[in-house]
C-alpha positions in Angstrom: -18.4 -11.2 0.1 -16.2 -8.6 1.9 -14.1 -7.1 -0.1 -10.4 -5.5 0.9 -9.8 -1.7 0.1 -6.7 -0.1 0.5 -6.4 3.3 0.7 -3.1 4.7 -0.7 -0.7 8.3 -0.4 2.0 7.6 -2.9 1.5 3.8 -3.3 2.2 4.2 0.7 -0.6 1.7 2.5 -2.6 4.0 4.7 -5.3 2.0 5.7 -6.9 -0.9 4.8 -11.0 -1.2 5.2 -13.1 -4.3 4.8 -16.6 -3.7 3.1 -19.2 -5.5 1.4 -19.6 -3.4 -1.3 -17.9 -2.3 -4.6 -17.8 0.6 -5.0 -15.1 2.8 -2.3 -18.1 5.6 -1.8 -18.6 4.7 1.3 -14.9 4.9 1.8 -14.6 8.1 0.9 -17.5 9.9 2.8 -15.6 8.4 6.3 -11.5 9.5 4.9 -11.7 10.3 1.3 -8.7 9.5 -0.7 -7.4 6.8 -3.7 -9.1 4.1 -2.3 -8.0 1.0 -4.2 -9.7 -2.6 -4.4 -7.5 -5.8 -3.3 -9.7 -8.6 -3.6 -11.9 -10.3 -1.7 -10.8 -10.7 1.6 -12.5 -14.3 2.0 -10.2 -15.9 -1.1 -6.8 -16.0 -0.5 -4.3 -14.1 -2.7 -0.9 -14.3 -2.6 -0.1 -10.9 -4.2 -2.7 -9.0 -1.5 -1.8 -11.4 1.2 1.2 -9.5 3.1 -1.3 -6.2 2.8 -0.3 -4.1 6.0 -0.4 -0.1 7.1 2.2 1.1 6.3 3.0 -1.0 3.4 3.0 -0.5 0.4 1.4 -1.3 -3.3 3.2 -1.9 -6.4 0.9 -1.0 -9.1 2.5 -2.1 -12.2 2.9 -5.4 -10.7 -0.6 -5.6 -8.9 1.1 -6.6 -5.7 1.0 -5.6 -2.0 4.2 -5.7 0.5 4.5 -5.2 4.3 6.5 -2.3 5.3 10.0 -1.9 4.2 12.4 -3.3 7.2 15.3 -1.6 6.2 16.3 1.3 3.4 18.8 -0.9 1.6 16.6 -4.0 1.0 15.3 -4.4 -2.3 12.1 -5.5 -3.7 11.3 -8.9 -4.6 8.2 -10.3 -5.3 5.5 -9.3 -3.0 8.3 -9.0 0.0 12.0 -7.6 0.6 15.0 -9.2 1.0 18.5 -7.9 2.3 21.1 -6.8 -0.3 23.4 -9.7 0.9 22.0 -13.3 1.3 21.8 -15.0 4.8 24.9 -17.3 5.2 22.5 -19.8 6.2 20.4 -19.4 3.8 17.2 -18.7 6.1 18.8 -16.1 8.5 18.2 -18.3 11.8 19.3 -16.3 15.0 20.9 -14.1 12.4 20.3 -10.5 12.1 20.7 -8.0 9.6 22.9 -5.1 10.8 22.2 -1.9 8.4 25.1 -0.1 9.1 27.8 -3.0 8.4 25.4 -4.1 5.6 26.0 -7.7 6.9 24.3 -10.5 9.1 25.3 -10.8 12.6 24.8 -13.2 14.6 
């Protein structure tokens, strides 16, 4: 079964590497760093799921999350969400304006 390694600079995604093995030696010989098991990638797993370069992994929750969209969103689960809440609730053919810290449409 192919398992998902991560290999991480600060909790900061890096890259991600698919092997059938598990141990990371292999890994490390080809970029050597903290090289960081995920899961298989076969079986689903909603906290390594939304694993992506650039990324990053939350260790003391065991979860990974897609890049960061925007410095003032905030962690939430394995994703980010926007200091204010959509006034739709789903942010349709909204878009989050960073500077105003507001949705626009």
């Amino acid at each position: 079964m192919n398992k998902r390694w991560i290999r991480l600079e600060d909790n900061n995604i890096t890259h991600i590497a698919y092997l059938n093995e598990d141990t990371p030696d292999l890994l490390n010989k080809v970029n050597h760093g903290n090289w960081i098991n995920v899961g298989d990638f076969d079986v689903p797993n909603p906290n390594y799921d939304l694993v992506q370069e650039g990324g990053s992994y939350d260790e003391e929750n065991d979860i990974c999350r897609p890049p960061k969209p925007f410095d003032s969103w905030i962690a939430v689960g394995n994703n980010w969400e926007a200091p204010v809440a959509p006034p739709n609730n789903d942010a349709t053919g909204l878009e989050w304006n960073e500077a105003q810290q507001a949705w626009l449409s």
